[in-house]
VOKE-756416 format. One record per residue: residue number from 1; residue in three letters; chain; x, y, z of N, C-alpha, C in turn. Coordinates in nm, 2 decimals. Layout:
N
   i  aa ch  neast nnorth    nup caeast canorth   caup  ceast cnorth    cup
 NUM ala  A      X      Y      Z      X       Y      Z      X      Y      Z
...
REM end
This chain:
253
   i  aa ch  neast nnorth    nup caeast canorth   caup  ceast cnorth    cup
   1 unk  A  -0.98   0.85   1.31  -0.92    0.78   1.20  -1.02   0.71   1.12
   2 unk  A  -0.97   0.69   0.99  -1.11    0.63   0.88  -1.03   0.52   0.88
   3 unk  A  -1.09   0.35   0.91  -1.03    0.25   0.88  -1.15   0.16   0.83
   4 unk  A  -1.12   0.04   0.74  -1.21   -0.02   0.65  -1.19  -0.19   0.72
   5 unk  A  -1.30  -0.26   0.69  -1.31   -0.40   0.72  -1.30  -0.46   0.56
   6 unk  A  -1.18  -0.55   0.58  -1.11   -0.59   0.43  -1.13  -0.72   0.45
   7 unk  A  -1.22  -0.83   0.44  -1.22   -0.96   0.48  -1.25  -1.08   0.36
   8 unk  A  -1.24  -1.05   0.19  -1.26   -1.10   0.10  -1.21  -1.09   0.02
   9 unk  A  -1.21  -1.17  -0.14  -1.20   -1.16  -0.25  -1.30  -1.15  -0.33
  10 unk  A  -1.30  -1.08  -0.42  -1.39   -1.07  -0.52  -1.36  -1.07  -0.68
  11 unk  A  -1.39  -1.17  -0.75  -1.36   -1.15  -0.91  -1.42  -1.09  -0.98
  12 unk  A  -1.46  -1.04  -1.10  -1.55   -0.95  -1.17  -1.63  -1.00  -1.16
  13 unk  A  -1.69  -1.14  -1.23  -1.79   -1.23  -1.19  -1.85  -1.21  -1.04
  14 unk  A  -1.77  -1.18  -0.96  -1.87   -1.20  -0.80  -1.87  -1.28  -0.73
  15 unk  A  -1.73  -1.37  -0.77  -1.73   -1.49  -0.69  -1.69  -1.47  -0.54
  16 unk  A  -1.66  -1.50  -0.42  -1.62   -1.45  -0.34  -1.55  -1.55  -0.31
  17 unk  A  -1.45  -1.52  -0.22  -1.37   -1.64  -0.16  -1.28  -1.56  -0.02
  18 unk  A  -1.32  -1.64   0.11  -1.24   -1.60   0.23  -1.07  -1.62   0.21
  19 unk  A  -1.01  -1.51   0.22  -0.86   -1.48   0.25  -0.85  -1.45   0.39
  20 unk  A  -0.72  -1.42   0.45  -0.72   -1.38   0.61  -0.66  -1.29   0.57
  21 unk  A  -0.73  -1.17   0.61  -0.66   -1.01   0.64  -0.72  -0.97   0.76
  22 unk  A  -0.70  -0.84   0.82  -0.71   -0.79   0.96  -0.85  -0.72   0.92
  23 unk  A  -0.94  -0.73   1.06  -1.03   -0.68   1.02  -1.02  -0.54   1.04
  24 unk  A  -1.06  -0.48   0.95  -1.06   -0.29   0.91  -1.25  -0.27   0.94
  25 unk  A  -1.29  -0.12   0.97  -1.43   -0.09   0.92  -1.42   0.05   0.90
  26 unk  A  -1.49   0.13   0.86  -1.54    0.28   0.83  -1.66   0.31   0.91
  27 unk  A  -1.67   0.31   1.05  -1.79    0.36   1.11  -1.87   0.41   1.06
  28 unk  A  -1.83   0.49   0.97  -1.94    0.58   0.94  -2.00   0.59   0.75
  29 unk  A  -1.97   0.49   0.70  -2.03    0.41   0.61  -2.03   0.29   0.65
  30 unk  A  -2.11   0.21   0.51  -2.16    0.03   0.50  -2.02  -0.05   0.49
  31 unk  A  -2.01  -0.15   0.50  -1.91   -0.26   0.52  -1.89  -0.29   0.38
  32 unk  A  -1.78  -0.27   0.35  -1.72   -0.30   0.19  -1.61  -0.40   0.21
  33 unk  A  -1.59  -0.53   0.08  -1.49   -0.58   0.07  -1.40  -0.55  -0.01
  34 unk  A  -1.25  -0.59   0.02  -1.18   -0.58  -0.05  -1.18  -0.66  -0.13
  35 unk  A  -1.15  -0.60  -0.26  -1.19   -0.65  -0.40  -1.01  -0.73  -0.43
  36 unk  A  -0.99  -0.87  -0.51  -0.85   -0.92  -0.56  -0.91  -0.97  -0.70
  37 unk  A  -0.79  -0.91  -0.80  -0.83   -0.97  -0.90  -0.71  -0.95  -1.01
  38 unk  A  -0.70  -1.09  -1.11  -0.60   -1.04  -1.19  -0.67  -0.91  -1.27
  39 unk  A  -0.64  -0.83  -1.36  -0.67   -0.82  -1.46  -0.73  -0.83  -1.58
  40 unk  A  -0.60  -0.93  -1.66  -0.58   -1.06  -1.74  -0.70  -1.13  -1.77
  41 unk  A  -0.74  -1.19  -1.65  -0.78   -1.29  -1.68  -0.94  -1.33  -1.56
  42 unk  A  -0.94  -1.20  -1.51  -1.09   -1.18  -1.39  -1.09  -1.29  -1.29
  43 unk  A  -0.95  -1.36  -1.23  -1.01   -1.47  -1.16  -0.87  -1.41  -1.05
  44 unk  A  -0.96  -1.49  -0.92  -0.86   -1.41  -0.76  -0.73  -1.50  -0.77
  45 unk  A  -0.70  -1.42  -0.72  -0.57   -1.47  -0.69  -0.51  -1.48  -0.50
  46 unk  A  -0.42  -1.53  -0.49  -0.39   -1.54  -0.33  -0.43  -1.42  -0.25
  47 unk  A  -0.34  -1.50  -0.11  -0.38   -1.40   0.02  -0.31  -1.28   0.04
  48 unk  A  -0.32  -1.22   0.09  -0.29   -1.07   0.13  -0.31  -1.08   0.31
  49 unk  A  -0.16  -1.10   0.34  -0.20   -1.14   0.51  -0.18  -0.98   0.56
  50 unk  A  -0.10  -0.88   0.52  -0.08   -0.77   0.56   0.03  -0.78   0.65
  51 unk  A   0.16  -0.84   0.69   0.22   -0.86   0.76   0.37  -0.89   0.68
  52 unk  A   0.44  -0.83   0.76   0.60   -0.78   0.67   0.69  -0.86   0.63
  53 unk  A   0.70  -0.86   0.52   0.80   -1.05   0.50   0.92  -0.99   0.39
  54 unk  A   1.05  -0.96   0.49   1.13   -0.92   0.37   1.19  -1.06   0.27
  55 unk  A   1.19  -1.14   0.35   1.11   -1.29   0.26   1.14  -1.29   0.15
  56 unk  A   0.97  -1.21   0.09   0.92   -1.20  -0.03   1.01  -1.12  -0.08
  57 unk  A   1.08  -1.00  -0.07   1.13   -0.94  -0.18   1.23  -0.95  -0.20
  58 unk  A   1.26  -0.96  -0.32   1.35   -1.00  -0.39   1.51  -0.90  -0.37
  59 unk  A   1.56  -0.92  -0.34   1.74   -0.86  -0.36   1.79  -0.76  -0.46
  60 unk  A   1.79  -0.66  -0.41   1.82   -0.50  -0.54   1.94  -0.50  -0.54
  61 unk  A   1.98  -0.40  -0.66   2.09   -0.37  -0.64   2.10  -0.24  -0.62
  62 unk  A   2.22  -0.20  -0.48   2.22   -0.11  -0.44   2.24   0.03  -0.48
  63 unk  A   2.14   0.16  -0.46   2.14    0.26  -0.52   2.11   0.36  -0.43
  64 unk  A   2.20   0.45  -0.36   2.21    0.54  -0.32   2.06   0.64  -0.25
  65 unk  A   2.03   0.67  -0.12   1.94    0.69  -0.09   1.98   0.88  -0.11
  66 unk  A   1.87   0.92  -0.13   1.90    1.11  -0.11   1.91   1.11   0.02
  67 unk  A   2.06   1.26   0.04   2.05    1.25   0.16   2.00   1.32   0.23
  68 unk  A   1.89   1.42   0.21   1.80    1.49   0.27   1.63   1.41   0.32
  69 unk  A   1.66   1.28   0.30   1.54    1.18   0.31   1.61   1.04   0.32
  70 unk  A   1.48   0.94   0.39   1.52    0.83   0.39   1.43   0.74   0.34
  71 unk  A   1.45   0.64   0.30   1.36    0.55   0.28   1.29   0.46   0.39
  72 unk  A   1.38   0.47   0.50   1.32    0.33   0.63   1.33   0.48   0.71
  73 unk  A   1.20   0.45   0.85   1.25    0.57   0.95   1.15   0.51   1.06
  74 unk  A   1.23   0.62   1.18   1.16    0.57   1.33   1.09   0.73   1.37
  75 unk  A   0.95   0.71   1.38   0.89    0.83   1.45   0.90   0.76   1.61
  76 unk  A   0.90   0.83   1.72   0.90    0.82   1.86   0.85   0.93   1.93
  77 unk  A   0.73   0.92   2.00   0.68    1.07   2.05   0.61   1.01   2.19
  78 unk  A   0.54   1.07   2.25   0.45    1.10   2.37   0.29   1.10   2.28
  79 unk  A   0.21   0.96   2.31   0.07    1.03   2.19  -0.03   1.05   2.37
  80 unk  A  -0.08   1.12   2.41  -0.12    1.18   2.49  -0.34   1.19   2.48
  81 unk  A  -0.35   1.16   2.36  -0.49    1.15   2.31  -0.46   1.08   2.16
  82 unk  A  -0.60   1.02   2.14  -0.60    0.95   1.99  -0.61   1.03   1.88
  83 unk  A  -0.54   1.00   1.79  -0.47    1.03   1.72  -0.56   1.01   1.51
  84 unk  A  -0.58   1.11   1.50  -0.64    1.08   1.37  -0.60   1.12   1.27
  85 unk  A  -0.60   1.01   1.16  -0.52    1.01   1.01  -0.59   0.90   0.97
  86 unk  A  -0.59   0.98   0.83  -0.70    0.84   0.72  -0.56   0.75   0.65
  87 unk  A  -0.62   0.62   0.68  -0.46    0.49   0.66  -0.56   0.43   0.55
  88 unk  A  -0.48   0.33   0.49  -0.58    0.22   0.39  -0.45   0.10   0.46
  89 unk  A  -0.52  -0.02   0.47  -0.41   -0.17   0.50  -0.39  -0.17   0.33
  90 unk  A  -0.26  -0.22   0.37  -0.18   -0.28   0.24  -0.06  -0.38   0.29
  91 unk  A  -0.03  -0.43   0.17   0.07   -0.57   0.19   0.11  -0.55   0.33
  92 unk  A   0.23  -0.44   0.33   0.35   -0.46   0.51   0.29  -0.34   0.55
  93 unk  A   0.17  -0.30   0.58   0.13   -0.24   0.72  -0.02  -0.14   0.67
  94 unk  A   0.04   0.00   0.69  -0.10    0.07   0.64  -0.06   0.18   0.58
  95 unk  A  -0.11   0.21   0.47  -0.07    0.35   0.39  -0.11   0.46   0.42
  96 unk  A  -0.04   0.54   0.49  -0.08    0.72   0.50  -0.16   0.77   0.38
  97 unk  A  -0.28   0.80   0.39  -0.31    0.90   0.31  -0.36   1.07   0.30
  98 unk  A  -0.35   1.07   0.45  -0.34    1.19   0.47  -0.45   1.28   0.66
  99 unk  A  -0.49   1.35   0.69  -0.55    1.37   0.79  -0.67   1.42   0.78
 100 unk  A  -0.75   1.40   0.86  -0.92    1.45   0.78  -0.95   1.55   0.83
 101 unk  A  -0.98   1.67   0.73  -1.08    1.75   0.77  -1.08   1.80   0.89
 102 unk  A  -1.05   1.95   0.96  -1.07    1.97   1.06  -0.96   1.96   1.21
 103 unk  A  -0.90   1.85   1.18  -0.78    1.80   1.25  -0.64   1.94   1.22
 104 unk  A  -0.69   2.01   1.15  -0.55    2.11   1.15  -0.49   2.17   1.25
 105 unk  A  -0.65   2.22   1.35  -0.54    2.26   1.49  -0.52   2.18   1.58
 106 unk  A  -0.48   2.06   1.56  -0.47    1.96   1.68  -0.30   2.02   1.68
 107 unk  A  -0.26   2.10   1.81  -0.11    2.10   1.83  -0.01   2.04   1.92
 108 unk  A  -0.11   1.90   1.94  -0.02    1.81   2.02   0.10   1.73   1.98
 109 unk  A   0.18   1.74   2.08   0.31    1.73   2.04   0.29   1.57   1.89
 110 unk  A   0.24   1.46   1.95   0.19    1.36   1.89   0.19   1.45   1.70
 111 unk  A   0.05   1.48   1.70   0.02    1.54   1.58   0.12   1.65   1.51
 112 unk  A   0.20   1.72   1.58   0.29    1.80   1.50   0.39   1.71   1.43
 113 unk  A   0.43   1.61   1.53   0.55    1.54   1.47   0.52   1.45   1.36
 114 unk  A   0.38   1.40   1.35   0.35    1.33   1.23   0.32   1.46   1.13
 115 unk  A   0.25   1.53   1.12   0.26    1.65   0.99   0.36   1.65   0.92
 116 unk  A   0.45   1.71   1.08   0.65    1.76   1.01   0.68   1.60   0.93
 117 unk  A   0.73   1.46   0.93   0.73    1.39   0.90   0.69   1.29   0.81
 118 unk  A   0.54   1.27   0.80   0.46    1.21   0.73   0.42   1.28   0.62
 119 unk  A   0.46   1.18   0.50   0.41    1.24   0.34   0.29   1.12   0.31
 120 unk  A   0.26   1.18   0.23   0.13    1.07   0.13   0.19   0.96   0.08
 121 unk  A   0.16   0.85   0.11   0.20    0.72   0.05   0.32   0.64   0.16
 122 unk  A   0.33   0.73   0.23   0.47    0.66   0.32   0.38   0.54   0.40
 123 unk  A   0.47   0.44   0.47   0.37    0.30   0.47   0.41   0.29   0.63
 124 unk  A   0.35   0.27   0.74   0.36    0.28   0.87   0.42   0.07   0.84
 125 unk  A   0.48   0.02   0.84   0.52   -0.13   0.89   0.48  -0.17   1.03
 126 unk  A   0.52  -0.08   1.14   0.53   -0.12   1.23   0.47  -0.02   1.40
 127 unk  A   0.39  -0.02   1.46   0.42    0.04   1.59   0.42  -0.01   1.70
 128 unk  A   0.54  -0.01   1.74   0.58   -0.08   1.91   0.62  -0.18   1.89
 129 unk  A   0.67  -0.26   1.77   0.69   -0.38   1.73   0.57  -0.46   1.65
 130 unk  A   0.46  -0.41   1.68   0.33   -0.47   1.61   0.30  -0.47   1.44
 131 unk  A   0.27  -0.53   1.39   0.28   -0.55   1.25   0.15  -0.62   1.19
 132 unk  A   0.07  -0.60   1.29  -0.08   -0.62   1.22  -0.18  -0.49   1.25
 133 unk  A  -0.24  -0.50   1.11  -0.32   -0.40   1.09  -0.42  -0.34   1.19
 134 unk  A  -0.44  -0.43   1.23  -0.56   -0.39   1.38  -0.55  -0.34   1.45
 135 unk  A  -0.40  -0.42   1.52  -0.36   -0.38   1.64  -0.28  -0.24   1.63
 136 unk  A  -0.23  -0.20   1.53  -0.13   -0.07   1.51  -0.26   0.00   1.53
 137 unk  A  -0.34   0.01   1.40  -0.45    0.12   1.40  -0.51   0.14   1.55
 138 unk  A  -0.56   0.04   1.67  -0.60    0.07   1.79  -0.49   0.12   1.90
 139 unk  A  -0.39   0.11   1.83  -0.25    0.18   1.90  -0.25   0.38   1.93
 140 unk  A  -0.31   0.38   1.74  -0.32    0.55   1.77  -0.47   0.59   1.77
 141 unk  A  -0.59   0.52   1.82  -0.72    0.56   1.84  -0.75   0.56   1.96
 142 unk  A  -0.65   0.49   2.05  -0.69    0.44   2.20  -0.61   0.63   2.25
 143 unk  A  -0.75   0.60   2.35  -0.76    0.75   2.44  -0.63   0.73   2.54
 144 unk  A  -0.59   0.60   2.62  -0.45    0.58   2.68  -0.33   0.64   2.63
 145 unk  A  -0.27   0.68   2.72  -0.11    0.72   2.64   0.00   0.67   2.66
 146 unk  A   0.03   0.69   2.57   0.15    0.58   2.55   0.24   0.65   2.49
 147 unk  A   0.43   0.59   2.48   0.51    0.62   2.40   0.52   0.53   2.26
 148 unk  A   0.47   0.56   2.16   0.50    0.52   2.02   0.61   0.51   1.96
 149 unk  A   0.65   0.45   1.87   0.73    0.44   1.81   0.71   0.35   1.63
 150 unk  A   0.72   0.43   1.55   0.65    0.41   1.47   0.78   0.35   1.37
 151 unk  A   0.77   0.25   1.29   0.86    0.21   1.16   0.78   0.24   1.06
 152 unk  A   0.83   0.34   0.96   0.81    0.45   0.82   0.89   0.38   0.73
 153 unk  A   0.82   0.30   0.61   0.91    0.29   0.49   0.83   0.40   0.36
 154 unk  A   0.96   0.50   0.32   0.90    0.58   0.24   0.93   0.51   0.08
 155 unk  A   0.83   0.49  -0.02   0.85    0.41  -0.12   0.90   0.53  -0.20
 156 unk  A   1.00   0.48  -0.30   1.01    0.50  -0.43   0.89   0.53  -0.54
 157 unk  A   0.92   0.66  -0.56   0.82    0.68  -0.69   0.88   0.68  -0.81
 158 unk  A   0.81   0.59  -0.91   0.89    0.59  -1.09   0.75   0.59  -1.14
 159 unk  A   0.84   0.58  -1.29   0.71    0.56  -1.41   0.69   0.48  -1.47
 160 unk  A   0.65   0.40  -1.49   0.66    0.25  -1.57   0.58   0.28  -1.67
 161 unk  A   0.61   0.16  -1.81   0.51    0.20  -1.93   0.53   0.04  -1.94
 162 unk  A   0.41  -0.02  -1.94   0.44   -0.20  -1.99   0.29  -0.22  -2.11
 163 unk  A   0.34  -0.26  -2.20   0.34   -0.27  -2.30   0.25  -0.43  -2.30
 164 unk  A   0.15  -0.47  -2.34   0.07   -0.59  -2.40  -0.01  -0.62  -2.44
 165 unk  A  -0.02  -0.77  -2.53  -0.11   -0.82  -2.59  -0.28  -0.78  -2.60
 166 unk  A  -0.35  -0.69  -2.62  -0.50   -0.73  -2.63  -0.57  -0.79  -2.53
 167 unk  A  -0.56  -0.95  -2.51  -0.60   -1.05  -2.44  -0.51  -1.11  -2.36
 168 unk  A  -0.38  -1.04  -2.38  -0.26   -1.13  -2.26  -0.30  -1.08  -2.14
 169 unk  A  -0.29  -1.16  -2.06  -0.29   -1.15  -1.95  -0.16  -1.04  -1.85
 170 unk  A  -0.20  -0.97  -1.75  -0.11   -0.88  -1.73  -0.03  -0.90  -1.61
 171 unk  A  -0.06  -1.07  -1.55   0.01   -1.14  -1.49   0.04  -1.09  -1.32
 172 unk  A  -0.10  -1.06  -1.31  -0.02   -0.95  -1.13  -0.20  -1.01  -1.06
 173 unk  A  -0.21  -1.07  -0.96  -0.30   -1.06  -0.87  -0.32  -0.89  -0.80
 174 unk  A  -0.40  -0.84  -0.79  -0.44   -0.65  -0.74  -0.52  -0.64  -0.65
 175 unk  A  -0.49  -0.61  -0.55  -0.59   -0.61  -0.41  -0.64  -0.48  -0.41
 176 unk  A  -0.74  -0.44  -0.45  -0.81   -0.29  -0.40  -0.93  -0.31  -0.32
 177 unk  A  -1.01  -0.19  -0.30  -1.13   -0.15  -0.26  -1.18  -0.03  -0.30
 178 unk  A  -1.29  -0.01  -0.35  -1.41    0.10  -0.37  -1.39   0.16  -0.25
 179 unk  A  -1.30   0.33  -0.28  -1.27    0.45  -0.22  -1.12   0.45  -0.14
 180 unk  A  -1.06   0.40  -0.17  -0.91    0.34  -0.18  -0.82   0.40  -0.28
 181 unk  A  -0.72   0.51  -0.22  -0.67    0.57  -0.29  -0.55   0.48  -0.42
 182 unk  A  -0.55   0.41  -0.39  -0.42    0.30  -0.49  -0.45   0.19  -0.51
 183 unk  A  -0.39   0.12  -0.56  -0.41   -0.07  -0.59  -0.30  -0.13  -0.58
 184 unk  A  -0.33  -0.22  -0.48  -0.18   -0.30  -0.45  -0.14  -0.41  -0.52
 185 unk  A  -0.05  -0.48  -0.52   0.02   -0.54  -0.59   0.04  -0.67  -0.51
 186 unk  A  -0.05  -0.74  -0.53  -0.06   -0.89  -0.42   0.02  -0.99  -0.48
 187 unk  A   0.04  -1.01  -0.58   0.15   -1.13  -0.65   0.13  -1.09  -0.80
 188 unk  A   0.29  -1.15  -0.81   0.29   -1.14  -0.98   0.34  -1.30  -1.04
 189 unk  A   0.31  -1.33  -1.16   0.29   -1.41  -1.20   0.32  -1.42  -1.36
 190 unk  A   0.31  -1.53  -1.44   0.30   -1.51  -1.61   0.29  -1.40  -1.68
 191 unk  A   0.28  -1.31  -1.72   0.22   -1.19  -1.79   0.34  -1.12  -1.82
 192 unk  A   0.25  -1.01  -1.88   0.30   -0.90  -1.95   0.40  -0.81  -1.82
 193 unk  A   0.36  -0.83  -1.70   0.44   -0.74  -1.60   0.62  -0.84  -1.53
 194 unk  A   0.55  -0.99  -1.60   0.69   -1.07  -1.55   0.81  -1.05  -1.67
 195 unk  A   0.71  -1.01  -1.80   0.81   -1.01  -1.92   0.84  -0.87  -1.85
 196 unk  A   0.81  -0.77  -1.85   0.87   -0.58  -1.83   0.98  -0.66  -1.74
 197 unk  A   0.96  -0.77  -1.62   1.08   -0.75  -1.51   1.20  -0.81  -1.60
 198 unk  A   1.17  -0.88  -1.64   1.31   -0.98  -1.72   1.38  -0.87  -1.79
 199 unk  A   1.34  -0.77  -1.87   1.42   -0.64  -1.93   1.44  -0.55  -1.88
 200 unk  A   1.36  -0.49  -1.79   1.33   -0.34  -1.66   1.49  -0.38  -1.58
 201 unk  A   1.55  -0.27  -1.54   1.66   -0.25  -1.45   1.57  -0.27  -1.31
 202 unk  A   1.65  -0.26  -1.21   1.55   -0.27  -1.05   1.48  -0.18  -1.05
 203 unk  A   1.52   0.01  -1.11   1.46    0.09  -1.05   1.34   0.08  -1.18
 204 unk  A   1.32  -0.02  -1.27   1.18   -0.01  -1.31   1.12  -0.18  -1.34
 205 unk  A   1.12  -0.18  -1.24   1.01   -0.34  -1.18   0.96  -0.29  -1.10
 206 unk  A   0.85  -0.41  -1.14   0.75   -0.43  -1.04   0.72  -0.54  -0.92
 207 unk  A   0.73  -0.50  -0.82   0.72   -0.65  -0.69   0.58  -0.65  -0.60
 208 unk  A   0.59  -0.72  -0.57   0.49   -0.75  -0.46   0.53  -0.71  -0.35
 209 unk  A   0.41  -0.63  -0.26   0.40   -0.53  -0.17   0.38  -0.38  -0.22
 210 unk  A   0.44  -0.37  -0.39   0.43   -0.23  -0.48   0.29  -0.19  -0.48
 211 unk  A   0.30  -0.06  -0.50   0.11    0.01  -0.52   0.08   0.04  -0.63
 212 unk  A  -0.02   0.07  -0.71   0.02    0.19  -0.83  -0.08   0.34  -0.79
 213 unk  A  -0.05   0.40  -0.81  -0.11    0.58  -0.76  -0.19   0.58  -0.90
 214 unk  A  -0.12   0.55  -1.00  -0.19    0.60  -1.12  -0.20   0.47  -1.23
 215 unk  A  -0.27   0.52  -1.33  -0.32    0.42  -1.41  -0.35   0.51  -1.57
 216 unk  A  -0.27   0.55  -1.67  -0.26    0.60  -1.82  -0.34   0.77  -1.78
 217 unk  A  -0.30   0.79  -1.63  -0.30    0.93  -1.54  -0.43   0.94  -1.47
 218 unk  A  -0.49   0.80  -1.46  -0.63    0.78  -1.38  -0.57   0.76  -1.25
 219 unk  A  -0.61   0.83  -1.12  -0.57    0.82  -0.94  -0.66   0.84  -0.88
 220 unk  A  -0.67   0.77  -0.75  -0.83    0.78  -0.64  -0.94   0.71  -0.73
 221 unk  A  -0.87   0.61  -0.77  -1.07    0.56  -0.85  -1.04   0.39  -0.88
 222 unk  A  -0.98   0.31  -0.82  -0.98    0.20  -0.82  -1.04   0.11  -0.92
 223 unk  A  -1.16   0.15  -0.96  -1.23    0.08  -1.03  -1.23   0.11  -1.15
 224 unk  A  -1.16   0.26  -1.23  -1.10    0.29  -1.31  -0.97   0.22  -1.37
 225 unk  A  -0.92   0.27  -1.26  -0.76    0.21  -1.32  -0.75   0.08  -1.35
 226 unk  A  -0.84  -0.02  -1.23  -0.86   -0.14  -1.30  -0.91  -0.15  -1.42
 227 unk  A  -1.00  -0.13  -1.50  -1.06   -0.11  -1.60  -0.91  -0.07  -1.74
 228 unk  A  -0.88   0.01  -1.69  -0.74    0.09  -1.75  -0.65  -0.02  -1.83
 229 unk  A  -0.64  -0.10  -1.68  -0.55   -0.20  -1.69  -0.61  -0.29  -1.75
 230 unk  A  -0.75  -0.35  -1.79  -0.78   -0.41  -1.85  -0.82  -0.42  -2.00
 231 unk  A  -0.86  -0.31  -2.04  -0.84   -0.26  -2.18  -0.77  -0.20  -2.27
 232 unk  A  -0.67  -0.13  -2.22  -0.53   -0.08  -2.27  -0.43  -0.19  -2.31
 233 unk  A  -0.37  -0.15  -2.44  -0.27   -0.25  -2.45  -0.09  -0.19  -2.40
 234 unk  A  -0.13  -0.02  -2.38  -0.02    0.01  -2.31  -0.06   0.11  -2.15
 235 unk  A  -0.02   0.06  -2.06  -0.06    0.12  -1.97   0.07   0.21  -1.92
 236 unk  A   0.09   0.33  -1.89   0.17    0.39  -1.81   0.13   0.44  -1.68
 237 unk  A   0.21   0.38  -1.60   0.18    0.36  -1.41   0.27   0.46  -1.37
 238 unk  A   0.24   0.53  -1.28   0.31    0.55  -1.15   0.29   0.48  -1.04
 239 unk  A   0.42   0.40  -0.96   0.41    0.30  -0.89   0.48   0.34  -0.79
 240 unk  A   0.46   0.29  -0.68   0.53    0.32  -0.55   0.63   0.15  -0.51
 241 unk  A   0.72   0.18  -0.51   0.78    0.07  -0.49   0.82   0.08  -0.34
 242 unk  A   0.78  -0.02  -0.27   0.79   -0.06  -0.13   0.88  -0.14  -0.09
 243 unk  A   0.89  -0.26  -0.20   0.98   -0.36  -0.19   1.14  -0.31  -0.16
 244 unk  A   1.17  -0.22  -0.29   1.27   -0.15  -0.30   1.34  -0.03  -0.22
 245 unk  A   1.22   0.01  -0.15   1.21    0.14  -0.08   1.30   0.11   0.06
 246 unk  A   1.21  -0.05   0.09   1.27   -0.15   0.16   1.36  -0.20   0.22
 247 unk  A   1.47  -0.26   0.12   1.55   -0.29   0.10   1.66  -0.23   0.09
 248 unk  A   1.67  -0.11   0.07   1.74   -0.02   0.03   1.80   0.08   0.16
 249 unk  A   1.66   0.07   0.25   1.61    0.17   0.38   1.68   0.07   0.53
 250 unk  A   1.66  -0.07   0.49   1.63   -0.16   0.61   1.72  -0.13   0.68
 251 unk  A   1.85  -0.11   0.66   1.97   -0.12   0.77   1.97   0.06   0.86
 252 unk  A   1.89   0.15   0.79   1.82    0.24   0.88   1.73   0.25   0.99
 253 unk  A   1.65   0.13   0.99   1.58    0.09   1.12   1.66   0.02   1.22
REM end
């Protein structure tokens, strides 16, 4: 499994400032921070604890899930040997991004059932009840075997187009990292993304714990789409909505 050590903030300027998140590393590259930053305005914004708070999100209004899929789900298997898939931490747990290289003939029971199951972007919340990043990730690396049981929230995908000022600020704190397939969505605030919520119906807001995949059709490049986001006065996203995906899913778990 590829996992990263995420232990800071960073503003364009280079300021740094200690947040508590779980520690992540990539064995097999250098130690990188995770980068927070508005946009707007280049200065950090809050913490990113990685841990599930339906708390924070806000109350939808209800909209029918497809019924050939779900939004909330329980994997449960036999993992028999550790288990590898490349994850990134994000807000409520860790994001699937897919299996590395080489791992195709693994045909243990474990690994078939995450293939058949597991899409790109679906968000692991929980395994065995655990809900920190560490401890899940050493759950499926440990050579021990164990019975898993995994909590799956599958996000909603839309398109957003938000529209602003030049120099307005775009009102969203963004938690990324250099080689991080998406940018999270650490807090929203003043801006141009609080005005889209006051007019956006539910299925086009944006919340905290949300990702964005894309950025005016820029994906996989973090440092791009930030950039995107900071010089465009219209940006169009594809977002994964988690919050919603959430809420929507929870009485399925």
């Amino acid at each position: 499994m590829q996992w990263w050590h995420c232990c800071s903030t960073e503003d364009v300027d280079g300021a740094i400032s200690t947040i508590d998140t779980s520690d992540f590393f990539d064995p097999s590259s250098e130690r990188s921070d995770l980068q927070q930053l508005d946009p707007g305005n280049n200065t950090p914004t809050g913490s990113h604890s990685g841990k599930l708070s339906s708390s924070s999100m806000t109350p939808r209004s209800k909209v029918r899930a497809p019924e050939d899929d779900k939004y909330c789900f329980h994997l449960t298997f036999l993992k028999m040997s550790p288990i590898h898939m490349i994850l990134e931490p994000c807000g409520v747990g860790l994001r699937f991004v897919g299996f590395p290289k080489g791992t195709s003939k693994d045909t243990s029971v474990a690994s078939l059932v995450l293939r058949q199951r597991l899409k790109q972007h679906d968000v692991i919340v929980r395994i065995n009840g655990e809900c920190h990043h560490e401890q899940m990730a050493h759950s499926l690396v440990s050579s021990a075997s164990a019975t898993l049981t995994l909590e799956v929230v599958r996000p909603i995908l839309c398109r957003i187009s938000i529209h602003k000022d030049e120099k307005a600020a775009l009102g969203a704190g963004l938690s990324y990292r250099p080689g991080f397939s998406c940018v999270d969505l650490a807090t929203v605030h003043i801006g141009a993304i609080s005005k889209h919520n006051e007019k956006a119906g539910p299925e086009g807001q944006l919340e905290v714990n949300d990702f964005l995949i894309s950025v005016n059709g820029i994906s996989e490049e973090p440092d791009n789409m930030i950039k995107a986001l900071q010089t465009s006065t219209r940006v169009d996203l594809l977002v994964a909505q988690v919050s919603r995906a959430w809420l929507l899913g929870v009485d399925s778990l």
